[in-house]
C-alpha positions, 0 to 999 in steps of 0.5 A: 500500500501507498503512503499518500492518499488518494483525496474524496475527490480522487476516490469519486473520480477512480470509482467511476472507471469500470476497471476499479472494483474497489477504492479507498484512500489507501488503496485500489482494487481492480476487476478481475477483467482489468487484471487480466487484460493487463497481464495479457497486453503486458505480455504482449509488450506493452508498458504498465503507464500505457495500459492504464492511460488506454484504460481512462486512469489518470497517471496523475491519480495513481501514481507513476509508481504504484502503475510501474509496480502493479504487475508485482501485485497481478503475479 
């Protein structure tokens, strides 16, 4: 888990994106349909900040580093 916290407004806006199946001001849980399509274009080459931007999640909101460490977790 991070130690910077997502904001109300950043909770609202990451529960609108259908890839999260759960958000709290410490963490973000994705669908099991998100987990696998990243596992599959990851595999096919493509970069954690790519598949999250082509997936409507804002960098900014996320997080350079928990999207760089996100396949950690997926593993």
């Amino acid at each position: 888990m991070s130690k910077i916290l997502f904001s109300p407004k950043e909770i609202q806006k990451l529960q609108k994106n259908p890839n999260v199946q759960q958000v709290s001001e410490r963490a973000t849980t994705y669908t099991d349909e998100f987990k696998r399509k990243f596992i599959d274009e990851y595999l096919a080459g493509k970069t954690p900040r790519q598949i999250f931007n082509e997936h409507g999640f804002d960098e900014e909101i996320i997080g350079i580093k928990r999207i760089e460490t996100i396949w950690l977790s997926l593993a």
